[in-house]
Backbone as CSV, one residue per row, in Angstrom:
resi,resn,N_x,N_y,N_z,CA_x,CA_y,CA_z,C_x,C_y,C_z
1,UNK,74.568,9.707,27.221,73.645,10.352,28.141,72.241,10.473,27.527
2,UNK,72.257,11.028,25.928,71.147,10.945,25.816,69.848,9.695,25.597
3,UNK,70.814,8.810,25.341,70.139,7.004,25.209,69.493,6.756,26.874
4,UNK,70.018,7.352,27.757,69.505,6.712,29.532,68.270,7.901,29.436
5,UNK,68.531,9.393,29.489,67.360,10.233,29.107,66.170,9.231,28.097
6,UNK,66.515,9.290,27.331,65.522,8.591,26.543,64.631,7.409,27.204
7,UNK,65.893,6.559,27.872,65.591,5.269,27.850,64.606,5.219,29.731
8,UNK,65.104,5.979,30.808,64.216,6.892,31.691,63.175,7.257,31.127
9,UNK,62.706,8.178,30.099,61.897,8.323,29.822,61.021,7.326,29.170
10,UNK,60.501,6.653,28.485,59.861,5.420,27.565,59.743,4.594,29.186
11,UNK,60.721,4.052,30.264,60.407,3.619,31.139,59.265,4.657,31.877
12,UNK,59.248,5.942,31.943,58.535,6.572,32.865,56.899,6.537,32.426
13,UNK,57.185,6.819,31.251,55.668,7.010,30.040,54.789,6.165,30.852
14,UNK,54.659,4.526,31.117,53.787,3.989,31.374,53.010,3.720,32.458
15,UNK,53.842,4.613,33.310,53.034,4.966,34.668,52.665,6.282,35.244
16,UNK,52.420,6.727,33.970,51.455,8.047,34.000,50.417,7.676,33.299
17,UNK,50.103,6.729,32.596,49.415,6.279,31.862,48.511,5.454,32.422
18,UNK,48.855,4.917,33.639,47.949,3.767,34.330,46.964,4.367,34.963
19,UNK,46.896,5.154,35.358,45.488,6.130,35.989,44.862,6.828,34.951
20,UNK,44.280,5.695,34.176,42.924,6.802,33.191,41.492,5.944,33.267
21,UNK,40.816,7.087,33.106,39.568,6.957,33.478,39.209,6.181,32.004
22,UNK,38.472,4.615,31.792,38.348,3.889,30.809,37.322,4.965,30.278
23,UNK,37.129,5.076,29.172,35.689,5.388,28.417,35.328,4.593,27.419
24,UNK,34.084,4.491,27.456,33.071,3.281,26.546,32.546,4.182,25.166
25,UNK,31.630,3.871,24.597,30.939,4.399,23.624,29.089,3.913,24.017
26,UNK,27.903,4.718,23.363,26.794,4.445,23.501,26.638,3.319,23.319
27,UNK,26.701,3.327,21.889,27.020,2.174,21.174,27.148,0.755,22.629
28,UNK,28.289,0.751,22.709,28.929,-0.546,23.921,27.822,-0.424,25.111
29,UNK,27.239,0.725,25.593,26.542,1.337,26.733,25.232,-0.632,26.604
30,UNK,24.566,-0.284,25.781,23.395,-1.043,25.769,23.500,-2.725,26.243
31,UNK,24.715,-2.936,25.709,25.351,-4.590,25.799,25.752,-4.360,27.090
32,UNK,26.732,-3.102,27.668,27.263,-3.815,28.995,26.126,-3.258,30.025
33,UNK,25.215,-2.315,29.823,23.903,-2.602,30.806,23.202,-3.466,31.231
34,UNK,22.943,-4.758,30.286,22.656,-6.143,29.820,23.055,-7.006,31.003
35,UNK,25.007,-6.763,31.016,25.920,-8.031,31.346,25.669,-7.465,32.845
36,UNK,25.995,-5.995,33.347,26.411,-5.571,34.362,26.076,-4.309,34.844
37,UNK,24.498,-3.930,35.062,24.401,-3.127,35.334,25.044,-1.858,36.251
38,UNK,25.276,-0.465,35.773,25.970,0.421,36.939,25.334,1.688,36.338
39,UNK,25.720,2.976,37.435,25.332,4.106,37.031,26.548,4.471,35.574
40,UNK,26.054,5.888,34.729,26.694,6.185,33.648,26.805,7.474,34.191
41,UNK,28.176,7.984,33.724,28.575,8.970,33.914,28.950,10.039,32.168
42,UNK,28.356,10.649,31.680,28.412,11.599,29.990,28.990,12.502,30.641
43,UNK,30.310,13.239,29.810,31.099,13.934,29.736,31.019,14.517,28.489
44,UNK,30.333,15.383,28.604,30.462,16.535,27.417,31.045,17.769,27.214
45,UNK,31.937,17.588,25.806,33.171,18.432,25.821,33.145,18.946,24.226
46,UNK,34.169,19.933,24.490,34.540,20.463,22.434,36.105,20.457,22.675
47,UNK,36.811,20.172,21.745,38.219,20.127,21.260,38.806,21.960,21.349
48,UNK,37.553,22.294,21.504,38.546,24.084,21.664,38.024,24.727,23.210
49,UNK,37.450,23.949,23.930,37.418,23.931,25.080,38.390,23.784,26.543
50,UNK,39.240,25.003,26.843,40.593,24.537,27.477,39.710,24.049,28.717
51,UNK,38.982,24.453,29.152,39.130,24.349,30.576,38.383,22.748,30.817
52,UNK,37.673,22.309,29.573,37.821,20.951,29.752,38.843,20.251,29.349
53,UNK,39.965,20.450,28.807,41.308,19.549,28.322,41.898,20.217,30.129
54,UNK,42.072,20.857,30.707,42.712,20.549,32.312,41.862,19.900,33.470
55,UNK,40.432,19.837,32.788,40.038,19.486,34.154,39.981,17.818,33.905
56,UNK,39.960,17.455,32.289,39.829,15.514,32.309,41.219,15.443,32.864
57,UNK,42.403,16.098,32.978,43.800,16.027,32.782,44.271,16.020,34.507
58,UNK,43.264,16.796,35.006,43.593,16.648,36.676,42.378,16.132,37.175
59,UNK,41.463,15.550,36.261,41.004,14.179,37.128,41.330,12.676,36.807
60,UNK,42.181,12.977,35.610,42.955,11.515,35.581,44.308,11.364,36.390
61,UNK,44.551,12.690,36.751,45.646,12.771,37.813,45.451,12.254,39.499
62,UNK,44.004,12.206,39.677,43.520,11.552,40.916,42.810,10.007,40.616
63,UNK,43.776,9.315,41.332,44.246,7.827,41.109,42.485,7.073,41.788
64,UNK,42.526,8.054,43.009,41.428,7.260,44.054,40.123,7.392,42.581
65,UNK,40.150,8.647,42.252,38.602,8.982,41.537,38.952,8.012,40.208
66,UNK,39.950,7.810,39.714,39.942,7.629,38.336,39.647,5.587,38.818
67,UNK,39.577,5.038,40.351,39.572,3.767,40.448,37.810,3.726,40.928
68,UNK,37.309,4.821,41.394,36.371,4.888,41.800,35.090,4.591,40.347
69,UNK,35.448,5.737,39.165,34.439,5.699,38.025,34.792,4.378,37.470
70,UNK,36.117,3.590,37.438,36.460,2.554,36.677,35.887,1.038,37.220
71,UNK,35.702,1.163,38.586,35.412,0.096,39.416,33.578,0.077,39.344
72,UNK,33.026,1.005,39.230,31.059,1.402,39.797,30.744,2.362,38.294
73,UNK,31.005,2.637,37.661,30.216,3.703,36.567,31.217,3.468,35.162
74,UNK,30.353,3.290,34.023,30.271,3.382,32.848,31.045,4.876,32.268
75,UNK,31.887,5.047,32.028,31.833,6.633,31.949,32.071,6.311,29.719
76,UNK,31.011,7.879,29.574,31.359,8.278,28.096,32.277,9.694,28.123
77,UNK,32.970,9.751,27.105,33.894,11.549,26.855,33.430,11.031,25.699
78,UNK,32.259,12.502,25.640,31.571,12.837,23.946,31.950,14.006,23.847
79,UNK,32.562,14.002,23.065,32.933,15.210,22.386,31.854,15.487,21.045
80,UNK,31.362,16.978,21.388,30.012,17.286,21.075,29.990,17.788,19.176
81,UNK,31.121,18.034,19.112,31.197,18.886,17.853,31.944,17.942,17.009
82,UNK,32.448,16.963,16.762,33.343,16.310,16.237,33.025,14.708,15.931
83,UNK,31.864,14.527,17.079,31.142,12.895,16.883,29.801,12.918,15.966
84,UNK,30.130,12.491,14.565,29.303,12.770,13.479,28.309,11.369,13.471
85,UNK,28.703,10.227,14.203,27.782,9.032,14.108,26.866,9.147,14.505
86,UNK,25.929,8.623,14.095,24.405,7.902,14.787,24.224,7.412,15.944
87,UNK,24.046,8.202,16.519,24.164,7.461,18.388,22.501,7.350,18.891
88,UNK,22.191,5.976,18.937,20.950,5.336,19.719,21.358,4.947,21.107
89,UNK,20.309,5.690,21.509,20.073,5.750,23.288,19.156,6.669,23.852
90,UNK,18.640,5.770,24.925,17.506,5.668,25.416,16.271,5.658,24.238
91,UNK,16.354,4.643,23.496,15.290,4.704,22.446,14.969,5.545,21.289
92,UNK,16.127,6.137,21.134,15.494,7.180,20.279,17.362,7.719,19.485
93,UNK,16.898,7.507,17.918,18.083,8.577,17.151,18.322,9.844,17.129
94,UNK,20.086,9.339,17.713,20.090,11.267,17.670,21.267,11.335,16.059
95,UNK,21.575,12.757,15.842,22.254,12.440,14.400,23.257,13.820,14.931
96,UNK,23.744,14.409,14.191,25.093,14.939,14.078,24.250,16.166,13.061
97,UNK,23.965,17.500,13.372,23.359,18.980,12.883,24.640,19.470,12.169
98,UNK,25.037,19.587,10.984,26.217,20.542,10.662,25.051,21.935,10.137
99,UNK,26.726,22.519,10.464,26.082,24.024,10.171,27.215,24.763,9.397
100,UNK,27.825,24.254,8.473,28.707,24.613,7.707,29.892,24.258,8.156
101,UNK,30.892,24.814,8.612,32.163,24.125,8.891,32.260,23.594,10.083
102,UNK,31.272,23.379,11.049,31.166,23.278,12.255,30.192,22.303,12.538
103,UNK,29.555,22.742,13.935,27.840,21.761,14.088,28.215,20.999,15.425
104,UNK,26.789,20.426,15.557,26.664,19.767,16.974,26.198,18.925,16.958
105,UNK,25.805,17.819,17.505,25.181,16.754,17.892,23.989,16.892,18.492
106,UNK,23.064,16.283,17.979,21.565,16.484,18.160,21.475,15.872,20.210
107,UNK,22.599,14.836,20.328,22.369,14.304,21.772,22.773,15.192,22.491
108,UNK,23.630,16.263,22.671,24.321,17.070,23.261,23.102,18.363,23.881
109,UNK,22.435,18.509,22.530,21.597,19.556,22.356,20.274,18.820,23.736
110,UNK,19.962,17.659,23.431,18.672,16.597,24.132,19.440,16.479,25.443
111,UNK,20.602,16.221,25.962,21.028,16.115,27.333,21.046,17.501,28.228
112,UNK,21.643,18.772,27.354,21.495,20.075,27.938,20.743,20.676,27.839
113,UNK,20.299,21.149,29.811,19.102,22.426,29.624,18.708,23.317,28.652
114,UNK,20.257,23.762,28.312,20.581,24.517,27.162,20.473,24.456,26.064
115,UNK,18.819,24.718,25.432,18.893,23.771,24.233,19.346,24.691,22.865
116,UNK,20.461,26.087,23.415,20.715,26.484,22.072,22.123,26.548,22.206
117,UNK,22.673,26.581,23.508,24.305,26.519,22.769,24.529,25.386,24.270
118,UNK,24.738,24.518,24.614,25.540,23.971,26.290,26.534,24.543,26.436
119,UNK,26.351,24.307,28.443,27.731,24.635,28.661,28.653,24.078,29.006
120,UNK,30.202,23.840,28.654,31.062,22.998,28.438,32.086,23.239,29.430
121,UNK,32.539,22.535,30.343,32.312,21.002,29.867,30.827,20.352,30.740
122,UNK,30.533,19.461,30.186,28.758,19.380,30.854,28.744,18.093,31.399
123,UNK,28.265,17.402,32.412,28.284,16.149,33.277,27.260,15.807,33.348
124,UNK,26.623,14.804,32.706,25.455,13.718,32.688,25.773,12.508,34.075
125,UNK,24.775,12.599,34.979,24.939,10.986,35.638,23.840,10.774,35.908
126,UNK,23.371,9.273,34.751,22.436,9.060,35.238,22.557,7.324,35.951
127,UNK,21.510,6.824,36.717,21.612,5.544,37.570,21.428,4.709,36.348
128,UNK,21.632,3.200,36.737,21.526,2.052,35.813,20.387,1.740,34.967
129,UNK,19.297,2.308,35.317,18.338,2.910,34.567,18.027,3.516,33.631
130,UNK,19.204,4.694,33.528,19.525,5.610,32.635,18.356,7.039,33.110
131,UNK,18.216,7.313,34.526,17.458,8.258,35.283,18.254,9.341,35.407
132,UNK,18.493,10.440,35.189,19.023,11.617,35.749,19.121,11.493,37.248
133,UNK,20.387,11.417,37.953,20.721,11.556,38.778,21.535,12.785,39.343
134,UNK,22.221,13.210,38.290,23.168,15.040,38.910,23.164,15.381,37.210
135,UNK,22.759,16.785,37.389,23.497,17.700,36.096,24.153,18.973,36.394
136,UNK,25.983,18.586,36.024,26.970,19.671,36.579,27.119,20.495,35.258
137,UNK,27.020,21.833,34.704,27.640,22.662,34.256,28.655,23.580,34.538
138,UNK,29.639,22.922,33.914,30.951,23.740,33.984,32.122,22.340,34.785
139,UNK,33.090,23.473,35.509,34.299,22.654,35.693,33.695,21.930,36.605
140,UNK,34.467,20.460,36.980,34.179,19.392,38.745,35.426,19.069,38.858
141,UNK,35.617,19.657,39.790,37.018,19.111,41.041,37.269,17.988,40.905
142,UNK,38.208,17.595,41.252,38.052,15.820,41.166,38.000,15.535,42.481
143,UNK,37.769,16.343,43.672,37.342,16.415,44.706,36.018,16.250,44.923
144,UNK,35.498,17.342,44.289,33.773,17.417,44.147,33.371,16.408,44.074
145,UNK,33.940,15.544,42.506,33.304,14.869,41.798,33.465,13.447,42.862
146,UNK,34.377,13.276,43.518,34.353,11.895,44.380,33.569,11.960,45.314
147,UNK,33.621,13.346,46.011,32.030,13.100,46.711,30.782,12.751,46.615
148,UNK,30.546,13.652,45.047,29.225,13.197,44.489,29.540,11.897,43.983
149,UNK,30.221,11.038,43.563,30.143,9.820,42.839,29.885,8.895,44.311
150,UNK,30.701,8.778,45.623,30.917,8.189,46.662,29.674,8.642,47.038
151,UNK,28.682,9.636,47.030,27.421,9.716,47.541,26.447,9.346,47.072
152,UNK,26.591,9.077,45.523,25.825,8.339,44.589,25.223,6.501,45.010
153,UNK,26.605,6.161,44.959,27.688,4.994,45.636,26.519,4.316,46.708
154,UNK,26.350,5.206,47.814,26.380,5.046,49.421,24.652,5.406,49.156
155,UNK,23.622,5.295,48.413,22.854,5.642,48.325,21.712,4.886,47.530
């Protein structure tokens, strides 16, 4: 019994897995602007942030949205406190601020209004341009967010 449990399961794994939202890096951002221009979608997050670990978790749970950002938009998940590289974009170096056991990312700080603490989880979209198009602070529905992406879209 427990080999079919098992063996059910390892079969089930890979189709929960097929609805995720791809993510790129800056880095990759510049080359595939090049090949194929689209709008970008920045997702800014921290690892001790719950209410962004449920909300990427129930918008990879919506199949339509997670085909919608994968098919028309670039999407990044930067995680703000933990990405220590050199990230060039839009012309200019940003670097990684420690502050003893901790610290932030100088891009995090340059994308949010908030230029002394953001608020998390934080939504950058800008057009193929790299123009500010929406800035969401806090949670997005994956409802919300298909409207605004489908209105982006249609526009």
């Amino acid at each position: 019994m427990k080999i079919v449990t098992i063996f059910l399961f390892l079969m089930l794994v890979p189709c929960f897995c097929l609805s995720q939202i791809k993510t790129g890096t800056f880095s990759d951002l510049e080359i595939q602007q090049k090949e194929n221009p689209k709008p970008i979608i920045i997702h800014l997050y921290t690892s001790w942030c719950s209410v962004c670990k449920i909300e990427f978790f129930q918008l990879n749970k919506n199949k339509d949205l997670v085909k919608l950002i994968n098919e028309n938009f670039y999407f990044i998940n930067f995680e703000v406190e933990k990405t220590k590289d050199k990230i060039y974009f839009q012309g200019k170096e940003f670097n990684y601020l420690s502050n003893g056991n901790s610290g932030i990312h100088e891009l995090a700080l340059a994308l949010s209004k908030n230029k002394n603490q953001p608020v998390y989880p934080l939504w950058i979209i800008l057009d193929e341009n790299q123009n500010l198009i929406d800035y969401h602070e806090g949670q997005f529905k994956a409802k919300d967010l298909n409207e605004k992406l489908s209105d982006i879209l249609n526009h």
